[in-house]
C-alpha positions in Angstrom: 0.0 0.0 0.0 1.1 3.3 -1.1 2.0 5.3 1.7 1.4 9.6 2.0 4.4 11.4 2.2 2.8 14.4 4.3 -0.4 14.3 6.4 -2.9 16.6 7.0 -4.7 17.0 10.7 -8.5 15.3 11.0 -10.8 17.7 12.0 -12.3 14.7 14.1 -9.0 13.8 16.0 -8.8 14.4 19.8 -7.0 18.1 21.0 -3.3 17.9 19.8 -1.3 17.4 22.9 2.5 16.3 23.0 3.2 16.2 26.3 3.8 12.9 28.5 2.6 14.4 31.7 2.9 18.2 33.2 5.1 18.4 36.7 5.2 20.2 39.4 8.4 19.5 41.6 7.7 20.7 45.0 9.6 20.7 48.0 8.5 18.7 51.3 9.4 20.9 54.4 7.2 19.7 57.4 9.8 21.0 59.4 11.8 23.7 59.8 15.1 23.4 58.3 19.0 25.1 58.9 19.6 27.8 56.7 22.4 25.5 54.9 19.7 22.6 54.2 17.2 25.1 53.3 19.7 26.2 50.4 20.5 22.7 49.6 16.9 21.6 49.2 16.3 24.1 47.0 19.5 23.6 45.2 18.5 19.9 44.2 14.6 20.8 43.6 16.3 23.5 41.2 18.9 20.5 39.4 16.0 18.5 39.2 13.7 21.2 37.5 16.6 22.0 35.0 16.9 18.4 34.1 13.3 17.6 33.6 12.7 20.8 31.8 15.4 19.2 28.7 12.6 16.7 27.3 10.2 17.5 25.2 8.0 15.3 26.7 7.7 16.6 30.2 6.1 19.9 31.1 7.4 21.2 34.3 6.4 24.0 36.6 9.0 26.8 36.9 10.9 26.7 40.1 10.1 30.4 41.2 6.6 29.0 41.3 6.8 26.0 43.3 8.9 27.6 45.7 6.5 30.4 45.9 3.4 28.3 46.8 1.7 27.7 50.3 1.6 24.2 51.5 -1.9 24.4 50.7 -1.8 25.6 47.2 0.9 22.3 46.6 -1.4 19.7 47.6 -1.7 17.6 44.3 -5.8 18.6 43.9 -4.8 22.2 44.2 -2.0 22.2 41.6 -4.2 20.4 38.9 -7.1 22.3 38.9 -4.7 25.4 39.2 -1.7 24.7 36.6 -3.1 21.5 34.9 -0.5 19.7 36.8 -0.7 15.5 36.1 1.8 14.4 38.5 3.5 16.0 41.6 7.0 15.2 43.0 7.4 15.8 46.3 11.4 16.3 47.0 12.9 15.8 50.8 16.4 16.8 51.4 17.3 16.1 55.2 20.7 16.1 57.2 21.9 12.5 57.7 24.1 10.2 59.8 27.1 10.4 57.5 25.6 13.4 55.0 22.0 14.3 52.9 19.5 12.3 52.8 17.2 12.9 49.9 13.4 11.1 49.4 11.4 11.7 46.5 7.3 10.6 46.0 5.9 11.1 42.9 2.6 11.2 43.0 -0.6 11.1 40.1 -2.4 14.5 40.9 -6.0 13.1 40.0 -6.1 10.1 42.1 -3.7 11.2 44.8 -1.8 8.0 44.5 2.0 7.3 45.1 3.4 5.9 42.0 7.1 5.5 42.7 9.4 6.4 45.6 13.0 6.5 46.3 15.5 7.2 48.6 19.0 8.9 47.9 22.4 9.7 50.0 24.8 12.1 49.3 28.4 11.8 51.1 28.8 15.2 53.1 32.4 15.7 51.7 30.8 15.3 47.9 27.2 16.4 48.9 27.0 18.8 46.1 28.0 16.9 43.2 26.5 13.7 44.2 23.1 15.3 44.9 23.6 16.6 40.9 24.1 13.3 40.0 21.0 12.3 42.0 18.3 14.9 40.0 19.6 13.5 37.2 18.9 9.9 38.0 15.9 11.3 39.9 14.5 13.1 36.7 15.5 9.9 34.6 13.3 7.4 36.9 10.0 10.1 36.7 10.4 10.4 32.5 10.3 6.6 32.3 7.9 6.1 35.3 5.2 8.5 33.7 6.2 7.4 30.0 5.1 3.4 31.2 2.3 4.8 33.1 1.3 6.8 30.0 1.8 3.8 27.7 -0.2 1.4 30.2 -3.2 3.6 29.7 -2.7 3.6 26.1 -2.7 0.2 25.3 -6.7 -0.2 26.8 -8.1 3.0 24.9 -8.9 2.6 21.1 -7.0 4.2 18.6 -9.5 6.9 17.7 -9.2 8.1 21.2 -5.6 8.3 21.2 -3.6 11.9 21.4 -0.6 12.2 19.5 1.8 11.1 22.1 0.4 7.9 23.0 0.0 7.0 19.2 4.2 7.5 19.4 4.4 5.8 22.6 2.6 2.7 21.0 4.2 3.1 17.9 7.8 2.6 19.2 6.8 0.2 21.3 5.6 -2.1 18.4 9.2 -1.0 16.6 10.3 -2.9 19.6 8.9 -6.0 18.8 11.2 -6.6 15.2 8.6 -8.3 13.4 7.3 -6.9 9.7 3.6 -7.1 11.6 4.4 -4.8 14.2 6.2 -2.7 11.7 3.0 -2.1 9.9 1.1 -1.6 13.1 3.8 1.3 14.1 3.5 2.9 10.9 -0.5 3.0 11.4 -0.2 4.3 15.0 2.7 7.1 13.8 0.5 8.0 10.7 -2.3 8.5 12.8 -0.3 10.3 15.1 0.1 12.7 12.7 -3.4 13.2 11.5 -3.6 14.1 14.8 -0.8 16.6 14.5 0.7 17.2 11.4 3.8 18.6 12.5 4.9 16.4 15.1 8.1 15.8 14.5 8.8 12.6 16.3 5.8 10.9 14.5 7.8 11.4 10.8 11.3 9.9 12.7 9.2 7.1 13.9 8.0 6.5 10.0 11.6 6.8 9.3 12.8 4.2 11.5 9.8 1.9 10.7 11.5 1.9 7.2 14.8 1.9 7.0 15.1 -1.1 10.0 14.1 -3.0 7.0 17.0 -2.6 5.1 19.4 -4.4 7.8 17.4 -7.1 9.5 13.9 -7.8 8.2 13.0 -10.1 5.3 13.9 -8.6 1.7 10.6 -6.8 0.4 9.9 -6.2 -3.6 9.2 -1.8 -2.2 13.3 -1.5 -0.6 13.8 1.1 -3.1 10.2 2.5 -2.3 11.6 1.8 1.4 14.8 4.0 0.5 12.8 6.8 -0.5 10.3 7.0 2.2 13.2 6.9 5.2 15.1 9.9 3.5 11.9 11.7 3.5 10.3 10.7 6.9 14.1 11.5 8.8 14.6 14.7 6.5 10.8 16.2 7.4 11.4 15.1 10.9 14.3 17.4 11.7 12.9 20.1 9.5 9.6 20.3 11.9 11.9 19.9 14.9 15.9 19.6 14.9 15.4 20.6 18.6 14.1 17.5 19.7 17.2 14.8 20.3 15.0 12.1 19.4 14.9 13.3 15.6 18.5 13.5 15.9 19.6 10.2 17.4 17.6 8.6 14.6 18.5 10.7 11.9 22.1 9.9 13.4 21.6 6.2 13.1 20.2 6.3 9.5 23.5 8.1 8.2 26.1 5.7 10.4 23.7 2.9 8.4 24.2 4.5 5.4 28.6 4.4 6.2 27.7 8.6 6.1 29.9 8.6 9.5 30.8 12.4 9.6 27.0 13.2 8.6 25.9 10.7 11.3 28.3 12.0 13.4 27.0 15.7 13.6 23.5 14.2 14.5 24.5 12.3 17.7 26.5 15.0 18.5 23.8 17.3 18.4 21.8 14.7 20.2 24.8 14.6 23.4 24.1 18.8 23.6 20.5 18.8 23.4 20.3 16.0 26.4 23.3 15.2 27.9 21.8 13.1 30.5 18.8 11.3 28.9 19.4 7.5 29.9 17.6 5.8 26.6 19.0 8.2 24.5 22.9 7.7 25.2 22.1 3.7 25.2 20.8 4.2 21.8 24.2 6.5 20.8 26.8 4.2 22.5 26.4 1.6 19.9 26.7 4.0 17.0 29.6 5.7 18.9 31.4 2.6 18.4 31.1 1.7 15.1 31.9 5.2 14.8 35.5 3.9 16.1 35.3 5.6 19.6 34.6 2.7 22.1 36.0 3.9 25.6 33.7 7.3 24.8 30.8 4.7 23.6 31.4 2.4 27.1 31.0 5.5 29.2 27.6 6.8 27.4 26.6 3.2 28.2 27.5 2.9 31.9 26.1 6.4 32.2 23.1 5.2 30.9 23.0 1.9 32.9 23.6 4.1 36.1 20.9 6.6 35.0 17.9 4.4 34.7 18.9 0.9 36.7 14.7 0.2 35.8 15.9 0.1 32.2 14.1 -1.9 29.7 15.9 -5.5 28.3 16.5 -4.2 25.4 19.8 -2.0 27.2 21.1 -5.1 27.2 22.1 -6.5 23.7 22.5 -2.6 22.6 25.6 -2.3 24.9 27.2 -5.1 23.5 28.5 -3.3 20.6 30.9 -1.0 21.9 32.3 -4.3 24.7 33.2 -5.7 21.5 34.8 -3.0 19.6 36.8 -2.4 22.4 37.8 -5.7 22.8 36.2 -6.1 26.2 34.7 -9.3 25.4 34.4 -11.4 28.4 32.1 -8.2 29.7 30.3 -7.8 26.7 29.2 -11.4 26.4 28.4 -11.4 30.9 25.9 -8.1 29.6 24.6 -10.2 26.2 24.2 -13.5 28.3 21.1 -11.3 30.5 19.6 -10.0 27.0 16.5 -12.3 25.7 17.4 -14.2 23.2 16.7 -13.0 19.6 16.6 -9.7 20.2 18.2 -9.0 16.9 18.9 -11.8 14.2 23.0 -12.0 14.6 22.9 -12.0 18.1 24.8 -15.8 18.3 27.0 -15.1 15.7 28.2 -11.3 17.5 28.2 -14.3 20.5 30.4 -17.0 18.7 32.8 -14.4 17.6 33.5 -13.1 21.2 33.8 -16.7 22.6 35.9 -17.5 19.8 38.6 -14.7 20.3 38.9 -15.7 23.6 39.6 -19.2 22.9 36.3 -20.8 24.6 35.7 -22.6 21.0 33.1 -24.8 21.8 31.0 -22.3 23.1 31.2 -20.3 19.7 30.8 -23.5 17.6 27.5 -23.7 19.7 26.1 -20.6 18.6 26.5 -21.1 15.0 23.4 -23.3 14.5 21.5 -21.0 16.3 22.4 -18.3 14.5 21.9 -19.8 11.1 18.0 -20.7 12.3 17.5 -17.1 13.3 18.9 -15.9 9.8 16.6 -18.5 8.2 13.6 -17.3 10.6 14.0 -13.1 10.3 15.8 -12.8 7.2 15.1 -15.6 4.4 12.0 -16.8 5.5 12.6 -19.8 5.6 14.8 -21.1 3.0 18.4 -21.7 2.9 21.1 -19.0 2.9 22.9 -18.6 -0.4 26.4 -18.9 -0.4 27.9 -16.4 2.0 24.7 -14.3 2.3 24.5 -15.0 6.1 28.2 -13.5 6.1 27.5 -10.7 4.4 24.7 -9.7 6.0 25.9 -9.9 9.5 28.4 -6.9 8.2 25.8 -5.2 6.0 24.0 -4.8 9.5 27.2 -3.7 11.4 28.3 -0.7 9.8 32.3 -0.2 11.1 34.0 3.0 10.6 37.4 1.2 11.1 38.4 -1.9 8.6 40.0 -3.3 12.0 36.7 -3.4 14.1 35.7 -5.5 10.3 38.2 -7.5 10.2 37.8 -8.7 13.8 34.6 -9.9 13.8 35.6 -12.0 10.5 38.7 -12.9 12.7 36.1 -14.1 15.2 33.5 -15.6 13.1 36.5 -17.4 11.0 36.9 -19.3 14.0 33.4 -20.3 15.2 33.7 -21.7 12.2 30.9 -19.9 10.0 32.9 -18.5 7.4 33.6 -22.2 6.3 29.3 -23.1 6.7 28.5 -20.0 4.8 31.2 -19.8 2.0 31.1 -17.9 -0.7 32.7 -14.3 -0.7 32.6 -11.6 1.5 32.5 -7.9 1.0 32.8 -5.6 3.7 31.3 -2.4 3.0 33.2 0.4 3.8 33.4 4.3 2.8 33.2 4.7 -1.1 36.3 6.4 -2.0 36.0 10.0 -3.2 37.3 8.5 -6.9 34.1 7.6 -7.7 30.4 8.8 -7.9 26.7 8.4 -9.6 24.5 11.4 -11.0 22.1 9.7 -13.1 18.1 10.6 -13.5 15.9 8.0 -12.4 12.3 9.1 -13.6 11.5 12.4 -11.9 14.5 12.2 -9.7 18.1 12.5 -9.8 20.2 9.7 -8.2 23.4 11.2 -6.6 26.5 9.0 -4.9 29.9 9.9 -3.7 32.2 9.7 -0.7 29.9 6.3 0.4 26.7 8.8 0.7 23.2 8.8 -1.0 20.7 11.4 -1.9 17.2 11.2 -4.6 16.7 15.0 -5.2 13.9 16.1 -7.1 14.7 17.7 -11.1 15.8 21.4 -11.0 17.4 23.5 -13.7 21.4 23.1 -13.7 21.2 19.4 -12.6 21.2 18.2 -16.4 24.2 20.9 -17.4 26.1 19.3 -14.6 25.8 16.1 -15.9 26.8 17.0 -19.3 30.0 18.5 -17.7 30.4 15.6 -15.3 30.6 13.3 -18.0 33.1 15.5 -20.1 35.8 16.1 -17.2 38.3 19.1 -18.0 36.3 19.7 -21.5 35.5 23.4 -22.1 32.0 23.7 -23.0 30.6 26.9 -24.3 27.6 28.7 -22.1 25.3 28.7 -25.7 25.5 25.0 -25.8 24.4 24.2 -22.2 21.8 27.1 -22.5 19.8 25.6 -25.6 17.6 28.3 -27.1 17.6 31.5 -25.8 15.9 35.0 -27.0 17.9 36.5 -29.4 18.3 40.6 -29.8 20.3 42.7 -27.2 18.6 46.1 -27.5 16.4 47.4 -25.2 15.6 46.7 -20.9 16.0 43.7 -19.5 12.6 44.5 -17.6 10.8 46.7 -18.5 8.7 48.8 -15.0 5.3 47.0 -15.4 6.9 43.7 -15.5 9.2 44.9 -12.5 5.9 45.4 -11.2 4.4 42.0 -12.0 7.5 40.2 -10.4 6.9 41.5 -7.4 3.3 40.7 -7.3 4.1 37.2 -8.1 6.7 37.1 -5.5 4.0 38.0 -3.0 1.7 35.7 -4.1 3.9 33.1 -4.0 5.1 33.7 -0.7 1.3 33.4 0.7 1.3 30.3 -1.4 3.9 28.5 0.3 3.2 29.3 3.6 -0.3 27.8 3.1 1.9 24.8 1.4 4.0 24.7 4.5 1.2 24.5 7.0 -1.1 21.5 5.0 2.8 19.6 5.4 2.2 19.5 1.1 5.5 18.5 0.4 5.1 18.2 -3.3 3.3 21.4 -3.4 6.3 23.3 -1.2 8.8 21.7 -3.2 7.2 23.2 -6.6 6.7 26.6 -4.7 9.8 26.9 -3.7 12.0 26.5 -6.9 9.2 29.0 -8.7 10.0 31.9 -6.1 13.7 31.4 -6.8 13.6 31.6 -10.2 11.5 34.7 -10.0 13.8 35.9 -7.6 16.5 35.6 -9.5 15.0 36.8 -12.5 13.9 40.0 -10.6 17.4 40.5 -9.1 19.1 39.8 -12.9 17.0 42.8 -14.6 17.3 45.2 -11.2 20.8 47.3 -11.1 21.8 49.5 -8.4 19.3 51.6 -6.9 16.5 49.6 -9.2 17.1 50.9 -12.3 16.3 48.4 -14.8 19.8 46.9 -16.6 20.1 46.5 -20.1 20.1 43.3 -22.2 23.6 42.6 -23.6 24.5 39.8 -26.4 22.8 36.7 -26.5 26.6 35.1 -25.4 26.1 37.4 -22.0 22.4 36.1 -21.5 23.4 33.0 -21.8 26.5 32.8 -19.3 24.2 34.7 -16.9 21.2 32.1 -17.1 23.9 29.1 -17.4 25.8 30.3 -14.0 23.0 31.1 -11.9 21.2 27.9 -12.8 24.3 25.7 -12.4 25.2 27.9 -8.9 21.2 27.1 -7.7 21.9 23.1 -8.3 25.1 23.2 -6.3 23.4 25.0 -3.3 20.5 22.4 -3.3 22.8 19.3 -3.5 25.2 20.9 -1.1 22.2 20.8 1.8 21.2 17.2 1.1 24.9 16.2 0.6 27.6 17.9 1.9 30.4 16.2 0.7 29.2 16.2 -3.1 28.6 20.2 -2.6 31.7 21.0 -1.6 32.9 19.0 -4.3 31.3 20.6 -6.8 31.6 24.0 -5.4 35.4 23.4 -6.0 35.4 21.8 -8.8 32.8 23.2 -11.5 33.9 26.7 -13.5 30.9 29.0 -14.7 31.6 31.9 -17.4 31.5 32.0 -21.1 33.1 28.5 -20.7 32.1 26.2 -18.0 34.2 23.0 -17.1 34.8 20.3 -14.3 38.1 20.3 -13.2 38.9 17.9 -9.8 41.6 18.3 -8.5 41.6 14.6 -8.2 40.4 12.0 -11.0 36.5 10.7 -10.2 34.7 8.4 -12.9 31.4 9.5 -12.9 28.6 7.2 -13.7 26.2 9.6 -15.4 23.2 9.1 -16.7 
């Protein structure tokens, strides 16, 4: 089934709502306290505050307003019929034996219930910094506690009563699950999501994801280039609705370490880590990527952190922070973590096993895994018949993306002797980064196909992608403006604009501008798209007749109109492939001359595959 590419909000959908839950952190002083405490329990209730305010989930209540409050305007009744408040926690910071003692109570605000309580202590000599370390974990234990509270509800109401954020609650949890069924029943749950609210952001990476999990470790499906298309879209509209949110950017990060685009992917997670620094699922889901990235000991920390953080983590924490045990050769730990993981949490789970057992010489063990692993390949991946020669292989590496070929060649090291290189035979190709020698700029229907430096992008036709072709596939060849312009209007007398077409310019400029803000808010895509590229050109068409203080410039030759309609068009297909791949922009940028004679000249040889 065809799937929309943008989404429009039903009028019949329930209020839009994003939020998880709305906070009030309050303090709990039934007695008096020293001076010192008193600063220190407001101190923490502040951290805590600060760190619940960094998710987008969570709406908290200011801290100059809770502290401000009577003890009867903070009774749980009182704050939600005053400030909407869903949950209250209630934060104690007394004097101990041997330092601070701090007790938290959240509390649900309708029914007046505790729903999860702790107790903290805080060395005196490292009070401060441990009681930092506390809101953290603190705020990290009420996100997940209201998020499974939230989700709990969800999963009894029917999906036409659902508000946007339970639809994404449900939606990843069905992700979860790894099975093509679920996968459908996410995308339903994150489409509907979005009919709810057509921009939520985190609804389009969800689509994203849905999608491009199928291109490592699902069956093969007749739609992967369909697949293909829809992931770049979904992660591309998610961050353009939202780049704040580091949700879009840890899966937008994932997609281009997937994709062997490690310094694109790279600048995602890192964006991620600033955004929230301290968000326990979120630096389990980095630490993996971290490591193929070829940082381990950076990726081990994010994953202790995260461990620490949130010791009520899901299983799935687990088999994710096996990755960067391995790639830092800390295997005996990794496989003590994998060992409390379900089983077949992801299909090459026994052969990531067998290697590890193999390297450090338990060999039975690994030999052991080996059937298990070819069953689960024949389960998730063929379905049900048997693996080709060295497809099993290759796909437990197509589904590992390493940065380093000596993080590669270790696993094959390891798998080499468990003995499944010899089972699966055939070759093997480890995928690596495309060197910048060569590259792909071909048409493919109503989009252009681009490749280089081990990146991908489909952009839609635009004026200047067909010149560059031509001049990609003559390298260093001088080709004469005329020829790439085609026909042209020929005469040079007179205005280039004359002041009632000036005029018209502008009015179209306006109109357009209305146009494709009404474009942007219906989240029509194709629509934008076609808005957008008819304001440049009347832009630039505007700007080429207008001189210095708006005088009209003349026409030259038909040689100069040319070069000027060659350049600018060339210079606008640069600037577009530059923002959906870097790399290839710069390239380009360097490479391509514009004037009366335009040319490609690398300074390094690339064979082009143009077509």
């Amino acid at each position: 089934m065809s799937r929309p590419m943008f989404f429009q909000r039903d009028p019949s959908s329930p209020e839009q709502d994003r939020r998880a839950a709305s906070v009030a952190v309050v303090p709990f002083s039934p007695l008096a306290l020293e001076p010192e405490t008193a600063r220190t329990a407001t101190g923490f209730l502040e951290d805590v505050i600060a760190e619940l305010a960094r998710s987008p989930d969570i709406e908290v209540l200011a801290a100059r307003t809770s502290l401000s409050l009577s003890p009867d305007q903070l009774d749980p009744r009182s704050l939600m019929e005053a400030y909407g408040v869903t949950h209250v926690l209630d934060c104690a910071v007394r004097p101990g034996p041997t330092g601070v003692q701090v007790k938290v109570n959240l509390v649900e605000a309708a029914a007046g219930r505790v729903v999860w309580a702790e107790r903290y202590e805080a060395p005196l000599r490292r009070a401060g910094e441990v009681l930092e370390d506390i809101a953290v974990q603190v705020a990290n234990h009420l996100t997940a506690r209201v998020r499974l509270t939230r989700l709990a509800q969800a999963r009894l109401r029917p999906l036409t009563s659902l508000r946007a954020q339970d639809c994404w609650l449900r939606g990843l949890e069905c992700l979860r699950r790894s099975t093509p069924e679920s996968d459908e029943e996410a995308r339903r749950l994150f489409e509907r999501a979005l009919s709810i609210d057509p921009t939520y952001a985190r609804a389009y990476a969800g689509l994203s994801l849905s999608h491009f999990k199928r291109w490592n470790w699902r069956h093969a499906t007749p739609r992967e280039e369909e697949d293909d298309r829809a992931c770049l879209h979904y992660a591309a509209r998610a961050e353009g609705l939202d780049e704040m949110d580091p949700v879009v950017q840890v899966v937008c990060g994932r997609l281009h370490v997937y994709a062997r685009d490690f310094p694109q992917g790279r600048r995602h997670l890192e964006r991620a880590l600033e955004l929230s620094p301290n968000h326990a699922d979120g630096l389990m889901q980095i630490a993996p990527l971290w490591a193929y990235l070829g940082e381990p000991d950076q990726a081990l920390e994010m994953a202790a952190k995260a461990f620490r953080l949130n010791p009520l983590h899901e299983p799935w924490y687990y088999f994710i922070s096996f990755i960067p045990h391995f790639v830092a050769r800390d295997l005996a730990t990794g496989l003590a973590i994998f060992e409390r993981s379900p089983p077949d949490q992801i299909f090459e789970q026994s052969a990531l096993m067998a290697a590890s057992y193999a390297h450090l010489g338990r060999l039975d063990e690994a030999r052991a895994q080996i059937p298990k692993f070819l069953e689960a390949f024949r389960r998730d991946i063929t379905g049900g018949r048997e693996p080709r020669p060295g497809e099993a292989l290759q796909h437990i590496f197509d589904s590992n993306p390493f940065a380093r070929g000596e993080d590669a060649m270790f696993l094959r090291e390891g798998l080499g002797l468990a003995g499944l290189a010899h089972i699966a035979g055939g070759p093997l190709v480890v995928e690596a980064p495309a060197p910048a020698d060569s590259g792909r700029f071909a048409r493919q229907g109503g989009l252009w196909e681009l490749e280089f430096a081990g990146r991908r992008a489909l952009l839609p036709d635009m004026k200047g992608f067909s010149d560059l072709a031509l001049l990609l596939a003559s390298p260093r060849e001088r080709i004469h403006c005329m020829e790439l312009a085609g026909r042209l209007v020929e005469g040079d007398s007179g205005a280039a604009m004359d002041a009632k077409a000036r005029a018209a310019c502008q009015r179209r400029i306006q109109d357009l501008q209305a146009d494709l803000a009404e474009a942007e808010r219906d989240n029509d895509f194709a629509r934008t798209e076609r808005l957008s590229a008819e304001l440049d050109g009347v832009i630039e068409q505007l700007s080429a007749a207008v001189g210095l203080g708006g005088r009209g410039r003349r026409l030259g030759d038909p040689a100069e109109k040319a070069r000027t309609a060659v350049t600018w068009r060339i210079r606008s297909a640069i600037r577009k492939i530059g923002e959906a791949h870097p790399a290839l922009g710069r390239h380009l940028e360097a490479s391509i001359r514009t004037g009366a004679f335009c040319a490609y000249q690398p300074e390094n040889a690339v064979r082009w595959a143009v077509g």
